[in-house]
N, C-alpha and C positions, 0 to 999 in steps of 0.2 A: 787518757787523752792528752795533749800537747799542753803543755802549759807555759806561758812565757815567762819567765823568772824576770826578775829586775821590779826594786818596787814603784809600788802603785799601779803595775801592771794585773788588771783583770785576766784570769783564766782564759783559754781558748771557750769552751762552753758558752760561757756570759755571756761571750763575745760573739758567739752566734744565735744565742737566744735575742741577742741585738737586733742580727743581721737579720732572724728568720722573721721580728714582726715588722722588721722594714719594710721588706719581702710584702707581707702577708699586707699591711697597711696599701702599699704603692700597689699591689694587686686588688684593693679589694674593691674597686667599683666593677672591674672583669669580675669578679667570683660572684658578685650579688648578680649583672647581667645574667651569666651562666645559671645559678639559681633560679631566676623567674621564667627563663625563658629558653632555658635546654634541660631545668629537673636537676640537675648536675649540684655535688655541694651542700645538700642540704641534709645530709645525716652524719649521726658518729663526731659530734661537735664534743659530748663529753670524755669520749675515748682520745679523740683528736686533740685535744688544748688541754685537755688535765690528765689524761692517760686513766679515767673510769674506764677499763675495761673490766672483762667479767672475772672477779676471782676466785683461779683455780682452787677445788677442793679436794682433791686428791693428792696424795704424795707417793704415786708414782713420779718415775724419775721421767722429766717433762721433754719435748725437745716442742719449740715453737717454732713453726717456721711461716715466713713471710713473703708472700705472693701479691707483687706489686695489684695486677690485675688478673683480666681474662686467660692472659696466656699463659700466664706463670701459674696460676689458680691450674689448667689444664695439666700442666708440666710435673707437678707435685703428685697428683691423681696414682701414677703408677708405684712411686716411690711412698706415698702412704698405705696403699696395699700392702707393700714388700713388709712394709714397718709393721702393719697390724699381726703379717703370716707368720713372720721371724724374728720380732721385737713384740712379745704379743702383753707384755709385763710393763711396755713403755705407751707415753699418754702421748697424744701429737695435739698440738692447738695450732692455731691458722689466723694470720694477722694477713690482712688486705689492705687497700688503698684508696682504689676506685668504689661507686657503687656498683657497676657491672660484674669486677672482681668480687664484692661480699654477695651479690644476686646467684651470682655460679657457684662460690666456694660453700653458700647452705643449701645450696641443691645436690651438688655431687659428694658431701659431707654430713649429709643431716646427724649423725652422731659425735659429729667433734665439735669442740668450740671453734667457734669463728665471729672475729673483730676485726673492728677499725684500728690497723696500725695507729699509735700516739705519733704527733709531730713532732720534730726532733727537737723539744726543747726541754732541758733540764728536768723539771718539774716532771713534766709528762713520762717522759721514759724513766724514770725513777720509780714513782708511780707504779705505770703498768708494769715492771719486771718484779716489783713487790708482789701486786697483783698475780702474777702468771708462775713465780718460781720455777722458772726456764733451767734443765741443764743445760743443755746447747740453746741457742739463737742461730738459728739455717736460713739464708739472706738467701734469694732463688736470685740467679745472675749477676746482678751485680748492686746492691744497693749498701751504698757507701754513707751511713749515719752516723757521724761521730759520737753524737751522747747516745743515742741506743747503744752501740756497740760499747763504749763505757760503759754506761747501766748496767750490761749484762756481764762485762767482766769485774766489772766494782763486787757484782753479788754472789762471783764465784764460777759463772757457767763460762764454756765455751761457744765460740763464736765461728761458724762456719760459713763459706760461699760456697753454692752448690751451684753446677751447668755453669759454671763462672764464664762471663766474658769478658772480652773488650776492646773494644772498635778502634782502628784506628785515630777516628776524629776524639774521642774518648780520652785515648791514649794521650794524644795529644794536650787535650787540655786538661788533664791533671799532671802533666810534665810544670806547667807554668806554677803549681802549685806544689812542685815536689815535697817541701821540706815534711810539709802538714802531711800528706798521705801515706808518704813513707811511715810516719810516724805510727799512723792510723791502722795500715796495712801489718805490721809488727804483731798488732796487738790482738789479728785475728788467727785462730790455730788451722784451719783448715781452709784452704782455696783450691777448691776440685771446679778445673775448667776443662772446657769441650777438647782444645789444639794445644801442640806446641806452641803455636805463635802466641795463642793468649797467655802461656804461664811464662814465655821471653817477658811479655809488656811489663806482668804483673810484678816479677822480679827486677825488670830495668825502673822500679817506680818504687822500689824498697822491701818488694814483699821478701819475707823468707825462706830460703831455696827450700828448706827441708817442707815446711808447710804448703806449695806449690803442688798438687798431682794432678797430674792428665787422666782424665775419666772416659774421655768422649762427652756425644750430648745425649743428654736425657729426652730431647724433644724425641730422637724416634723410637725410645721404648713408650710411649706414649701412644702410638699412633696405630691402631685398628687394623689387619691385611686384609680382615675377611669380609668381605660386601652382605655376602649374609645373617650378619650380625642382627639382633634382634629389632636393634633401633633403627637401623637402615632399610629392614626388612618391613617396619613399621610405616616408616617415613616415606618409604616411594610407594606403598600401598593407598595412603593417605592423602598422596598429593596425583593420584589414577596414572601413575606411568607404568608402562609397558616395556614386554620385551624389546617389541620395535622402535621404542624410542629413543634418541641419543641427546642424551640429557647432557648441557653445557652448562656449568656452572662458574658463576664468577663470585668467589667469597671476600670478606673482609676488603669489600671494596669503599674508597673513599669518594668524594667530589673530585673531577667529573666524572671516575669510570662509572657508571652506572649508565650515564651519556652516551658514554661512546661502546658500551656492550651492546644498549638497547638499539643504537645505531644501525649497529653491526648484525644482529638480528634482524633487522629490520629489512638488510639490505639478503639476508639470506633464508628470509623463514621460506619464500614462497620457493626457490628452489630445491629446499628441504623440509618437505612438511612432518616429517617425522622428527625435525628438534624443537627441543624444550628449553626453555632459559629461564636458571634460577638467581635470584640475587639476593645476596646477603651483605648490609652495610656492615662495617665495624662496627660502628656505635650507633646506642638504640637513640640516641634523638634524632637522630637523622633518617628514621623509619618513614613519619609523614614527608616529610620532603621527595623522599625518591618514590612515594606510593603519587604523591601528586606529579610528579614526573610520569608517571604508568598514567596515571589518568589522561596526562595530555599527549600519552602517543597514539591512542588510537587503537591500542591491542585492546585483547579480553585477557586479565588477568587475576590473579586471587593474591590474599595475605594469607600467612603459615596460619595465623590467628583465627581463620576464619575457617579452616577447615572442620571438619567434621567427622568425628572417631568411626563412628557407625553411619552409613548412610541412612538416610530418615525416608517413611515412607510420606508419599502427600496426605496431607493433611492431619497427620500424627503431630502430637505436642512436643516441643521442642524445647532444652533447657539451654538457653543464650548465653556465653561467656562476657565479661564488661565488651572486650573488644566486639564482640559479635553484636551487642546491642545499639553501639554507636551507629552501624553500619543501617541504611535504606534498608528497607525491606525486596527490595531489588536485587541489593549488592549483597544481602545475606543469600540471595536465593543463587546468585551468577557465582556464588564462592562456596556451595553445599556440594563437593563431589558427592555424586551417585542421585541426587533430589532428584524430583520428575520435576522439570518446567512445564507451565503451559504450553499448548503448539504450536505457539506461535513465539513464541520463544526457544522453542527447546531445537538447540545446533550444537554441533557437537564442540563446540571454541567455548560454547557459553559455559555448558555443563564441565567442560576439563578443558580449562584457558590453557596456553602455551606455556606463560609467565606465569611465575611463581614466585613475592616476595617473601621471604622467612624472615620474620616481626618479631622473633624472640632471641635471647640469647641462654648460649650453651649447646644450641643444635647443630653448630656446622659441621663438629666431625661428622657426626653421621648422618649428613645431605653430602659431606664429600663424596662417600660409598655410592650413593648417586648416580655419579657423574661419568662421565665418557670422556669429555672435554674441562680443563677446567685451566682460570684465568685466578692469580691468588692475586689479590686486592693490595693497595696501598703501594703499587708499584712503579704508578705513571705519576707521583706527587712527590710531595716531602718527606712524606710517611717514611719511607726505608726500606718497604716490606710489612709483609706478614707473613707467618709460617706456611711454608710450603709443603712441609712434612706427610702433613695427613693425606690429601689428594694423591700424593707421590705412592702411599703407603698402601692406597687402595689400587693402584696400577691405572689410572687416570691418566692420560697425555696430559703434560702441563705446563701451563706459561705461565711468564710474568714479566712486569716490565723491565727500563733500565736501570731501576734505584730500586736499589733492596740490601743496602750498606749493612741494613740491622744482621742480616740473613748472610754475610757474605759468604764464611764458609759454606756454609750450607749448601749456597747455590753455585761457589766454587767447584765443589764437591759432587754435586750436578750437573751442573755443566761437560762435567771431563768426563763423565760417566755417560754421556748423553742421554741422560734419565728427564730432559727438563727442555723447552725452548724459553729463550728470553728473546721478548718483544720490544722494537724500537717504539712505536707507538701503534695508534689504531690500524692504521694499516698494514703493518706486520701480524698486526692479532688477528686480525679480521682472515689474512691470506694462511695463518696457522688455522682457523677455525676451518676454514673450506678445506684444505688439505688432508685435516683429519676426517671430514666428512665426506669426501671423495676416495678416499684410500684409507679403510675401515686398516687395511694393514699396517700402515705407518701407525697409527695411533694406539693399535695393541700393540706392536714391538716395542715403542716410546715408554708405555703406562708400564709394560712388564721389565722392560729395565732400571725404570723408577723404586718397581715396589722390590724388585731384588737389592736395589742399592737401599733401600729401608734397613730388609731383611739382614743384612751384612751388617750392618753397625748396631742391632739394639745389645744392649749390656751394660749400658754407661750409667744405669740405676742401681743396678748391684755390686757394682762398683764403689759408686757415691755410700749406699747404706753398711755398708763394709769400711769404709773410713769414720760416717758417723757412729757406728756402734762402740767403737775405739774410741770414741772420744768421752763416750758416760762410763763413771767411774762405778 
């Protein structure tokens, strides 16, 4: 790490072990709000401030890799397959960040360790890479720690950046900090990014031309083509949709789109009574909010949670999941696809509502498979985007809005391919929704140049594990 010479000058390290409980101090009446009243924050404190993570007991030769949250947790998925097929002698551990990230990463890993990254401070990441005895340390996109990344070269391993990116605004504001990152960037052996343009930045910023490779992105070996996939085959059997129906979906959407989908539906269900509208927030605290949003529109709609695997016969015993129990004995019965209602109940909106909220996380690839129509979330705010990939990858017509900074290649890439529309706001979205559902042909020509421009770029995993295998000795 950077050290400033001259005495009585404290190390760079110290110096943000300073900064980080500054940080952490000036944030912490937000982090306790977050806490009581979004769930957020309140695990992996021992891993987090002293770096207790779990210690590894094998000595096989280790590579740890770290997946800030959800998407990156997703991202990795294909590339620890590869590792298991082809590296089958080598151990993979999984450090996360968010709790959504460690929720996914012991669901779709139940055989590998998986932890709360340590905070970057001294102590901590000394700690856990004691704890972990890491050859490599594999940073997914971009996560720039300066004592981890010391940690792990003090103790000997290599240090990798996989799907590397980095944004123009990014870009930008680590220019203002050249001296420190160049330093930083030196001391990592491998930065395997998606473009050209990102291994210009990473080298205009210090990195080392030799260690710079162009991979492509990993996001679309990740991404699913076949709609009949098991889980998708599951999931639209589950939530009663049919061939005739044209399932619109809007995922990883933020405050307000949820607002203005339901809107938009609103304004088109009765001339389309064969569409369905699913919605998936980003983040699970914001589940009840948009469920209470559905309540005060007026539709008939159900939560993922509240489905039911096997339809139940009336009057048969039923075992209630926590979610299910919460729910009126009403609102269990108006959310049982297949239940008999009474008859004076029983229509067919009640028994298979329109709407469909999905209340859990790790499902949306495969409710993308789903879709006919779909709108990728976090695109009409601040957010940047959210990946567009999957949708794309099932041959789905897709939009999104005009901020998707995070995405830009991606939907660069998109765009010129005509595999994608981007929407100015609601009423561009609303006028693509009706388009695709009036001209059933725009929307399969749109979805199938999506999913062939998928099909054209996946490799960028076997790429990336072909650089790390070179890297353990």
């Amino acid at each position: 790490m950077v050290e400033l010479t001259g005495k009585g000058f404290p190390s760079v390290p110290y110096l943000l072990n300073v900064f980080y409980l500054l940080l952490i101090i000036f944030a912490l009446p937000w982090l306790v709000w977050q806490a009581i009243f979004k769930g957020k924050y309140r695990q992996g404190y021992a891993a987090k401030l002293f770096g207790l993570v779990p210690a590894r007991i094998s000595n096989k030769p280790c590579l740890w890799l770290h997946a800030v949250s959800v998407g990156e947790v997703n991202l990795l998925a294909p590339l620890i397959r590869q590792i298991k097929e082809k590296m089958a002698n080598h151990e993979c551990v999984i450090s996360t960040t968010t709790a959504t990230g460690m929720e996914l990463a012991k669901k779709k890993f139940p055989d590998l360790m998986v932890f709360y990254c340590p905070l970057d401070f001294t102590w901590a990441v000394s700690t856990a890479v004691c704890r972990i005895r890491p050859d490599v340390l594999v940073l997914a996109e971009l996560e720039l720690w300066p004592n981890l990344i010391q940690a792990a070269k003090k103790s000997g391993a290599g240090v990798a950046i996989i799907n590397g990116r980095l944004s123009e605004k990014s870009f930008r504001g680590y220019q203002w900090i050249w001296p420190l990152v160049a330093k930083l960037l030196r001391q990592i052996d491998l930065i395997a990014v998606q473009n050209e343009t990102y291994a210009k930045r990473f080298q205009m910023l210090g990195a080392q031309p030799q260690t710079v490779q162009v991979t492509g992105s990993m996001k679309y070996d990740g991404a699913q083509t076949d709609r009949n996939n098991p889980a998708t085959q599951r999931l639209a059997a589950l939530a009663g949709f049919t061939q005739d129906d044209v399932v619109f979906l809007a995922g990883s959407t933020q405050e307000p789109e949820e607002e203005i989908v339901l809107e938009i539906f609103r304004r088109l269900s009765t001339e389309f009574p064969r569409l369905r509208l699913v919605l998936v927030p980003r983040h699970p605290h914001r589940f009840d909010a948009v469920a209470r949003l559905l309540d005060q529109s007026g539709f008939a709609w159900q939560r993922r949670t509240a489905l039911v695997e096997n339809p139940t016969p009336v009057g048969a015993t039923v075992e209630l999941s926590p979610q299910q129990k919460e729910l009126s004995p009403q609102q269990r019965a108006e959310a049982r696809v297949g239940v008999q209602l009474p008859p004076e109940q029983k229509t067919q909106q009640k028994i298979n509502p329109r709407i469909l909220l999905v209340d859990v996380v790790g499902e949306l690839g495969a409710w993308w498979g789903t879709a006919q129509i779909a709108f990728v979330g976090g695109s009409f705010g601040r957010r940047g985007g959210q990946n567009m990939i999957e949708p794309a990858a099932y041959g789905a017509a897709v939009s999104f809005g005009p901020n998707t900074w995070n995405f830009s290649d991606i939907v660069s890439t998109m765009l010129s391919h005509d595999a994608a529309v981007e929407v100015a706001d609601a009423r561009e979205l609303e006028n693509f929704i009706r388009r695709c559902l009036k001209d059933s042909n725009y929307a399969t020509v749109l979805g199938s140049k999506a999913q062939s421009l998928v099909v054209q770029q996946i490799g960028a995993t076997a790429r990336t594990l072909e650089l790390l295998a070179g890297m353990i000795k």
